[in-house]
mmCIF file of the N, C-alpha and C atoms, coordinates in Angstrom:
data_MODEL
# 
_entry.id   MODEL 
# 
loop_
_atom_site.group_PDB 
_atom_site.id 
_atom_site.type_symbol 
_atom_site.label_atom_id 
_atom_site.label_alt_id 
_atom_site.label_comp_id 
_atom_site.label_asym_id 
_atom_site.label_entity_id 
_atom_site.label_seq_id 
_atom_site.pdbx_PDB_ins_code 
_atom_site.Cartn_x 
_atom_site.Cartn_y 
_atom_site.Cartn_z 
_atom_site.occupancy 
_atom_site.B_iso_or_equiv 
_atom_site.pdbx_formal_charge 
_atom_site.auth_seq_id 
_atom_site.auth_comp_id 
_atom_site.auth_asym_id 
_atom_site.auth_atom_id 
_atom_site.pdbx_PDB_model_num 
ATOM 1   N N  . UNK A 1 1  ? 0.839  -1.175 0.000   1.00 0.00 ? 1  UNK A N  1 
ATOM 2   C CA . UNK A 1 1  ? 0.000  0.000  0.000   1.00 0.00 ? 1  UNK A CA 1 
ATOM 3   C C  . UNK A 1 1  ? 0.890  1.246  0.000   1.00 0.00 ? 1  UNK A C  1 
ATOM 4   N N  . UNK A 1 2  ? 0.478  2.276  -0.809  1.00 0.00 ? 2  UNK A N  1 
ATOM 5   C CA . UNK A 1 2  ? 0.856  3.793  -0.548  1.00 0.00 ? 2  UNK A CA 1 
ATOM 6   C C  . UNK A 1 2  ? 0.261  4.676  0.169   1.00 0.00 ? 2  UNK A C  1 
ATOM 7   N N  . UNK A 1 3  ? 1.132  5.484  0.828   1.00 0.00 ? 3  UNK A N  1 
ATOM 8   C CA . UNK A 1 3  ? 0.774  6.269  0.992   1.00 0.00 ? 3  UNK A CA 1 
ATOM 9   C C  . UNK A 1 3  ? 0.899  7.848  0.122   1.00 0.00 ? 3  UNK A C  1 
ATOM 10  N N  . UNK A 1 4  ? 0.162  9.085  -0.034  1.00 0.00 ? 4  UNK A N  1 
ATOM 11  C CA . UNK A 1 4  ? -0.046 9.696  -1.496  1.00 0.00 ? 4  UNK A CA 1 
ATOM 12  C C  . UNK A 1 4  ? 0.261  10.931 -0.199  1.00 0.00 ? 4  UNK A C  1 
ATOM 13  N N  . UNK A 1 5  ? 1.190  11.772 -0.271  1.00 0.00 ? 5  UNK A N  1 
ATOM 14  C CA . UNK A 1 5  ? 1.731  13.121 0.603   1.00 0.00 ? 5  UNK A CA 1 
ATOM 15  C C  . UNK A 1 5  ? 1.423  14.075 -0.678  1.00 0.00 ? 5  UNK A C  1 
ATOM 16  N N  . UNK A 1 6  ? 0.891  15.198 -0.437  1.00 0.00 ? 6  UNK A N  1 
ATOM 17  C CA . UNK A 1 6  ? 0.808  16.303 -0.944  1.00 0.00 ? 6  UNK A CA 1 
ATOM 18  C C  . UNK A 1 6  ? 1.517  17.349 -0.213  1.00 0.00 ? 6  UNK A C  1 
ATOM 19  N N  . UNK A 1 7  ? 2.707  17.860 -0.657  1.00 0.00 ? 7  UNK A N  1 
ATOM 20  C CA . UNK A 1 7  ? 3.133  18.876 -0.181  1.00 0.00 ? 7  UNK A CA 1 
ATOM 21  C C  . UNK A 1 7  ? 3.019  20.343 -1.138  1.00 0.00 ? 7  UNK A C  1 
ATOM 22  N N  . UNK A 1 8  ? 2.264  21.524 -0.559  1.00 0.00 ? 8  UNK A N  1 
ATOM 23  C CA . UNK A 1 8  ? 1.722  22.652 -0.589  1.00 0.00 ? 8  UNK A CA 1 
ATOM 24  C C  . UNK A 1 8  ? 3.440  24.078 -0.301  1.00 0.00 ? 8  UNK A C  1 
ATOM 25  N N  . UNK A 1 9  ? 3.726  24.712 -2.004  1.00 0.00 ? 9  UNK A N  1 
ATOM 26  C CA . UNK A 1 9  ? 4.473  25.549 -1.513  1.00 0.00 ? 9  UNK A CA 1 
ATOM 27  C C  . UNK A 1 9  ? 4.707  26.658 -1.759  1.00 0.00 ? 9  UNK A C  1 
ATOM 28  N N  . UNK A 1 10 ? 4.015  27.823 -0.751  1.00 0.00 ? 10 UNK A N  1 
ATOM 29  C CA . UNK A 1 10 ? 3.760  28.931 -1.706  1.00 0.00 ? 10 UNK A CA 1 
ATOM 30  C C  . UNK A 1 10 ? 4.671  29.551 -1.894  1.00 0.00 ? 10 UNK A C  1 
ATOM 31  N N  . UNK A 1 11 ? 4.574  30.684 -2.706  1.00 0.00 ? 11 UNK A N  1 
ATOM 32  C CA . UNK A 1 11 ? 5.932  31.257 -3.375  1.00 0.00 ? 11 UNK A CA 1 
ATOM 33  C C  . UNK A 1 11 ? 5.273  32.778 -3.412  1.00 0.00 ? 11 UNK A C  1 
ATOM 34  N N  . UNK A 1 12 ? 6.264  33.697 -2.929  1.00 0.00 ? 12 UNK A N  1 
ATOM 35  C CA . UNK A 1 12 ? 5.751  34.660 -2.156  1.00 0.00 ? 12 UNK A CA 1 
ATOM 36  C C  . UNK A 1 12 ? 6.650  35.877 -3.146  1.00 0.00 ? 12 UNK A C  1 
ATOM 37  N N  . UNK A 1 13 ? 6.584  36.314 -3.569  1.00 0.00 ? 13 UNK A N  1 
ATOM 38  C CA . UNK A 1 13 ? 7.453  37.732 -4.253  1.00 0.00 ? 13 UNK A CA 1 
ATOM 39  C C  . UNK A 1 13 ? 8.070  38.548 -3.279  1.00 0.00 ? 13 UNK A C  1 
ATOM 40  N N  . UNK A 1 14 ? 9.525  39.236 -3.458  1.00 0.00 ? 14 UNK A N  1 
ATOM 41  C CA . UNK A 1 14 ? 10.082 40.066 -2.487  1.00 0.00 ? 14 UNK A CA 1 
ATOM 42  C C  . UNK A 1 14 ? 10.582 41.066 -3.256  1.00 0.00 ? 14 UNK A C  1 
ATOM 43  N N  . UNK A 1 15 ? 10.624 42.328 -2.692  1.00 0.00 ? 15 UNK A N  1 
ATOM 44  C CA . UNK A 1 15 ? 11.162 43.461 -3.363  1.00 0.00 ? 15 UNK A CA 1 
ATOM 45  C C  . UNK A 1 15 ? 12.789 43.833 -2.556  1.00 0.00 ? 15 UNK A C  1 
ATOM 46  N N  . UNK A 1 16 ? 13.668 43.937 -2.800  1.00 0.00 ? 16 UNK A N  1 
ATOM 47  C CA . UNK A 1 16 ? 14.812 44.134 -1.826  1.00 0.00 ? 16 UNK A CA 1 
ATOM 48  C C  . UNK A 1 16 ? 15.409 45.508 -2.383  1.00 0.00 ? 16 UNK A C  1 
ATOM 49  N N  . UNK A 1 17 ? 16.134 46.648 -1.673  1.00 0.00 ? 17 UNK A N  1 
ATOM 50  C CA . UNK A 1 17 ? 16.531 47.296 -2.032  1.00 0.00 ? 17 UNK A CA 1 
ATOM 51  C C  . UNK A 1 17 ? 18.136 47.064 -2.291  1.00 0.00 ? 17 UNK A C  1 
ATOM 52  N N  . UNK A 1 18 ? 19.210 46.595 -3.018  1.00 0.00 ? 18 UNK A N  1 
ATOM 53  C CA . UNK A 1 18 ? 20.550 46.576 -3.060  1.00 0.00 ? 18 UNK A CA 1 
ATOM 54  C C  . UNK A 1 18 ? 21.201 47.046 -4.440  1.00 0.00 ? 18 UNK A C  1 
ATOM 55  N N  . UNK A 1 19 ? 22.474 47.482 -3.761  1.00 0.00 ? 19 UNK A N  1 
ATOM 56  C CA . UNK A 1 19 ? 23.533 48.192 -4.233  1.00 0.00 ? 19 UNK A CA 1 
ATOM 57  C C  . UNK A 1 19 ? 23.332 47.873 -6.071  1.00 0.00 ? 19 UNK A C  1 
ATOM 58  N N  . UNK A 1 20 ? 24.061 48.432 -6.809  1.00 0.00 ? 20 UNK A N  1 
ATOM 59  C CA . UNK A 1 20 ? 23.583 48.199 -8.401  1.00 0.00 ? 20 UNK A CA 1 
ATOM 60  C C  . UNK A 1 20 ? 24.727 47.489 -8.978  1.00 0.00 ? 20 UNK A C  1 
ATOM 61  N N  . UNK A 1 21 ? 25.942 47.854 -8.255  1.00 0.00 ? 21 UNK A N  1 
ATOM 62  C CA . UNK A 1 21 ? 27.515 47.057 -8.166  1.00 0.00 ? 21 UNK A CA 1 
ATOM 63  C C  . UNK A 1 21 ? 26.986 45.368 -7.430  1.00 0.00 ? 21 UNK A C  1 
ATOM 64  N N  . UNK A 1 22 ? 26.274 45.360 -6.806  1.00 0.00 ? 22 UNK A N  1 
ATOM 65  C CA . UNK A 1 22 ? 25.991 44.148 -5.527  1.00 0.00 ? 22 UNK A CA 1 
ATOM 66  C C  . UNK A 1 22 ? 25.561 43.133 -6.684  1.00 0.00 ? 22 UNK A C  1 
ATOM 67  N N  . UNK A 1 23 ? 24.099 43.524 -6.797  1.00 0.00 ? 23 UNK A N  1 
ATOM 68  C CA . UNK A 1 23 ? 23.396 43.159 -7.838  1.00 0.00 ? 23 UNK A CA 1 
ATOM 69  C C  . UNK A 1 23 ? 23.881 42.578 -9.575  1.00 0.00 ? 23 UNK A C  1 
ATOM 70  N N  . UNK A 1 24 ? 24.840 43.541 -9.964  1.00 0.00 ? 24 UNK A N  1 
ATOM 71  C CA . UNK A 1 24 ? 25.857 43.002 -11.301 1.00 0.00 ? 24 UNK A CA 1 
ATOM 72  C C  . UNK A 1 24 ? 26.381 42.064 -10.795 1.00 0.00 ? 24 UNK A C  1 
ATOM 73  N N  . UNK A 1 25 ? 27.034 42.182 -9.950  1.00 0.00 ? 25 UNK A N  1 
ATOM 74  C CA . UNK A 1 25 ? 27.898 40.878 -9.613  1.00 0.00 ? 25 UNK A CA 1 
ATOM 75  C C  . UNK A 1 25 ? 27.348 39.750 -8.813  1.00 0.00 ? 25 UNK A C  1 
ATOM 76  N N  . UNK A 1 26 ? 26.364 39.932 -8.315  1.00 0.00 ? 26 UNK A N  1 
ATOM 77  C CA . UNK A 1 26 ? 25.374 38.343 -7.816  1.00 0.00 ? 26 UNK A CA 1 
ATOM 78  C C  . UNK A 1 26 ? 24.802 37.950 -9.437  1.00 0.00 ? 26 UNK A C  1 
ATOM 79  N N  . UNK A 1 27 ? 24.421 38.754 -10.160 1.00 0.00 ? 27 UNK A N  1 
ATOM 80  C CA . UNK A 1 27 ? 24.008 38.160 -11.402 1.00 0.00 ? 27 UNK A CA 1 
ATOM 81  C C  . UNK A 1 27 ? 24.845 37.542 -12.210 1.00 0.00 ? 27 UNK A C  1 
ATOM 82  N N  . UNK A 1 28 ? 26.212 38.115 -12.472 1.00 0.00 ? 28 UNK A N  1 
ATOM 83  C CA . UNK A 1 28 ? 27.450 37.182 -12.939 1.00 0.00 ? 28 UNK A CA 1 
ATOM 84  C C  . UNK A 1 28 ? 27.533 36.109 -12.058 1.00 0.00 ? 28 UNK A C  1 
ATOM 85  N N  . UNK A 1 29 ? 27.920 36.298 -10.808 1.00 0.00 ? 29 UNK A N  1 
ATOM 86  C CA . UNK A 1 29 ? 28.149 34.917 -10.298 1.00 0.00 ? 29 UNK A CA 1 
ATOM 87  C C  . UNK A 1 29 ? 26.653 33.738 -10.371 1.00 0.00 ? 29 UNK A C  1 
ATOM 88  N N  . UNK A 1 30 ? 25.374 33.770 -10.604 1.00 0.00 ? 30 UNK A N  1 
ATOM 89  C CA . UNK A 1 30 ? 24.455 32.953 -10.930 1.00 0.00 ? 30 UNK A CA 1 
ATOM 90  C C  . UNK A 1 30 ? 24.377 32.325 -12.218 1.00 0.00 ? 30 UNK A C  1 
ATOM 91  N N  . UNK A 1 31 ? 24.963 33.257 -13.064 1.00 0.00 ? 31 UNK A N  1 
ATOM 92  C CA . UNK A 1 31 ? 25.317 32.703 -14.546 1.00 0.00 ? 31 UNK A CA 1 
ATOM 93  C C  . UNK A 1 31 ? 26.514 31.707 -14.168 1.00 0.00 ? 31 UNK A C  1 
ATOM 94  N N  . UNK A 1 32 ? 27.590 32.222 -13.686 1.00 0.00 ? 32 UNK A N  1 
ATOM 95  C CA . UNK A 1 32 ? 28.487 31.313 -13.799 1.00 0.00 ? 32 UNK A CA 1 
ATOM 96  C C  . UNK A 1 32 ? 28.315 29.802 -13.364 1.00 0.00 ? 32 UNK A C  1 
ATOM 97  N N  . UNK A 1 33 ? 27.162 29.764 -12.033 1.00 0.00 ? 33 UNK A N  1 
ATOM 98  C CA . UNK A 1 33 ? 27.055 28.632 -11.821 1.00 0.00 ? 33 UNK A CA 1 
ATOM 99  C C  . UNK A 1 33 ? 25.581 28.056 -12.504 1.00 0.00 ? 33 UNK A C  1 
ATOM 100 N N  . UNK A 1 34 ? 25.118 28.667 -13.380 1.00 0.00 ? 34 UNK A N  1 
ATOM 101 C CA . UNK A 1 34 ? 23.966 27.891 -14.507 1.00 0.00 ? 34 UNK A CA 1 
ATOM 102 C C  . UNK A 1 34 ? 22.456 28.113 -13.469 1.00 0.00 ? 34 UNK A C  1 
ATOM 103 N N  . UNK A 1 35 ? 22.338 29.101 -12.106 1.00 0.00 ? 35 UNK A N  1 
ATOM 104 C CA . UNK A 1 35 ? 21.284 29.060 -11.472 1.00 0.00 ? 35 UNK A CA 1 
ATOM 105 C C  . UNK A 1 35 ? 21.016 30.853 -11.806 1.00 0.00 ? 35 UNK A C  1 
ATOM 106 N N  . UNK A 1 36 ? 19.334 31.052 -11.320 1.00 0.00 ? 36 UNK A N  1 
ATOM 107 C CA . UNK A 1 36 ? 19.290 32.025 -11.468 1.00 0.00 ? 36 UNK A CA 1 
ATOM 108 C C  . UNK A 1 36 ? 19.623 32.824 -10.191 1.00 0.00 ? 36 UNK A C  1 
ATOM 109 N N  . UNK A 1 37 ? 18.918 34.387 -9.945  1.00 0.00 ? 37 UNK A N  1 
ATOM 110 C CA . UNK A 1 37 ? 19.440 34.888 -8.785  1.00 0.00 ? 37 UNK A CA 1 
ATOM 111 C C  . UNK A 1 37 ? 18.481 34.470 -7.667  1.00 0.00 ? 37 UNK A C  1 
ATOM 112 N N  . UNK A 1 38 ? 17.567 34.348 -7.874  1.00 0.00 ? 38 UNK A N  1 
ATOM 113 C CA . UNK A 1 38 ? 16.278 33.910 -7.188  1.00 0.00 ? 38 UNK A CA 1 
ATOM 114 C C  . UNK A 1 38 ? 17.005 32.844 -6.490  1.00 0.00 ? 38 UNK A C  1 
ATOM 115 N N  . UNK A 1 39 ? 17.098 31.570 -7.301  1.00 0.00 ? 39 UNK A N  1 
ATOM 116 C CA . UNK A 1 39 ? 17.629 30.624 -6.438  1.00 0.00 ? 39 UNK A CA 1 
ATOM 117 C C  . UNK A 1 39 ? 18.724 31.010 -5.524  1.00 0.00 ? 39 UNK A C  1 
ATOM 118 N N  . UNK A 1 40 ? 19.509 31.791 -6.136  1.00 0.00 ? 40 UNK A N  1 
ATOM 119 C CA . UNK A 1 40 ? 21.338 31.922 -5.257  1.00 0.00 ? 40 UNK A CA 1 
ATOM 120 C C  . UNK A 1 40 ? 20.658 33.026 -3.923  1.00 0.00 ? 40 UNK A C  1 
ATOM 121 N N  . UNK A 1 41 ? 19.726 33.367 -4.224  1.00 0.00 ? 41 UNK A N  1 
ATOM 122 C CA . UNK A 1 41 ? 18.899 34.108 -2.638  1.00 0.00 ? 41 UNK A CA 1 
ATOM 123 C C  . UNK A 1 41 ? 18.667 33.341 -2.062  1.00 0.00 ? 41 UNK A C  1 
ATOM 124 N N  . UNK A 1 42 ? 17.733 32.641 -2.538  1.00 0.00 ? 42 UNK A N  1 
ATOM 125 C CA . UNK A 1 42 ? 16.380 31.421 -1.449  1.00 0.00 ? 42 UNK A CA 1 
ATOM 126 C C  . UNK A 1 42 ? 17.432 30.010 -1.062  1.00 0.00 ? 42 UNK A C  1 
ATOM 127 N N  . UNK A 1 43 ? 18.486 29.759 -1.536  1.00 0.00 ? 43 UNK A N  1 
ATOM 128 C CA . UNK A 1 43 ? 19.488 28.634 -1.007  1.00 0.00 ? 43 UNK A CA 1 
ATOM 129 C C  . UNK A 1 43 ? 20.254 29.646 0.001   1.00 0.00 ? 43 UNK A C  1 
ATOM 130 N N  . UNK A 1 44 ? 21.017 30.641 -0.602  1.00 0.00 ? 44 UNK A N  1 
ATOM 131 C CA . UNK A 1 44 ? 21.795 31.239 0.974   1.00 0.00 ? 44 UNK A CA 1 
ATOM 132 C C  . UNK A 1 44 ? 20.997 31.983 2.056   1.00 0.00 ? 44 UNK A C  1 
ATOM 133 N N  . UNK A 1 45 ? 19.225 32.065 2.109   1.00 0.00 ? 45 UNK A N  1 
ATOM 134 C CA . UNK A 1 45 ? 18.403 32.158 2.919   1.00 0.00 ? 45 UNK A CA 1 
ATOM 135 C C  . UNK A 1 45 ? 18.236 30.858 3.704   1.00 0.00 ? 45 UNK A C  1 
ATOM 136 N N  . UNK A 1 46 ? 18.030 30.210 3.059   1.00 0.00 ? 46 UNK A N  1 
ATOM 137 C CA . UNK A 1 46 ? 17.734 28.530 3.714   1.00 0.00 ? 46 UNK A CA 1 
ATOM 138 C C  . UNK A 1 46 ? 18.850 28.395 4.675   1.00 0.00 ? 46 UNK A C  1 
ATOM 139 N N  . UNK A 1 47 ? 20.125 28.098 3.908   1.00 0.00 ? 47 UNK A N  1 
ATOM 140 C CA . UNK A 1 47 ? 21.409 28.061 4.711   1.00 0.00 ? 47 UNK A CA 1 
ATOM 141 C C  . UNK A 1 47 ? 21.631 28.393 5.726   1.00 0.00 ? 47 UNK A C  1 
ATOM 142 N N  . UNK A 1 48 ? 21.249 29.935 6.039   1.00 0.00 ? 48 UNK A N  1 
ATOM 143 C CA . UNK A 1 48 ? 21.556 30.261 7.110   1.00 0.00 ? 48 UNK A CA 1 
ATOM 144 C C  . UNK A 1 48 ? 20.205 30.428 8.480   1.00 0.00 ? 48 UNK A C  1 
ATOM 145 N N  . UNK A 1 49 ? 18.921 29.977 8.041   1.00 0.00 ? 49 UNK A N  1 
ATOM 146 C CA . UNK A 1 49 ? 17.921 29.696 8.496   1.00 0.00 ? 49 UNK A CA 1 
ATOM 147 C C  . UNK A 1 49 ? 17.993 28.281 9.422   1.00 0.00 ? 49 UNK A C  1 
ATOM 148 N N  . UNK A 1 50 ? 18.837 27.824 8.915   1.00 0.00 ? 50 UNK A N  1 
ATOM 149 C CA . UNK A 1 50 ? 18.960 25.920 9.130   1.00 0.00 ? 50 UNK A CA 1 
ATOM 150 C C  . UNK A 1 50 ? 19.824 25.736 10.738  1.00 0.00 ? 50 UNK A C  1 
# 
């Protein structure tokens, strides 16, 4: 027998105010590693949440 888990995950929009130098260069470094910036936020949020 199975059991059938539904996991529910909302996804919430954020506005942040940062630097325009900060920002160029978090966007190069997300290219470089093939993720976008979104993700390279919400993983080093998690990270340090944990």
């Amino acid at each position: 027998m199975f059991d059938l888990v539904i996991t529910r995950v909302l996804i919430t929009k954020l506005t942040l105010t940062i630097e325009d130098t900060v920002i160029d260069s978090a966007k190069k470094y997300a290219r470089q590693k093939g993720k976008s910036l979104c993700d390279i936020v919400e993983n080093y949020l998690k990270s340090i949440l944990q």
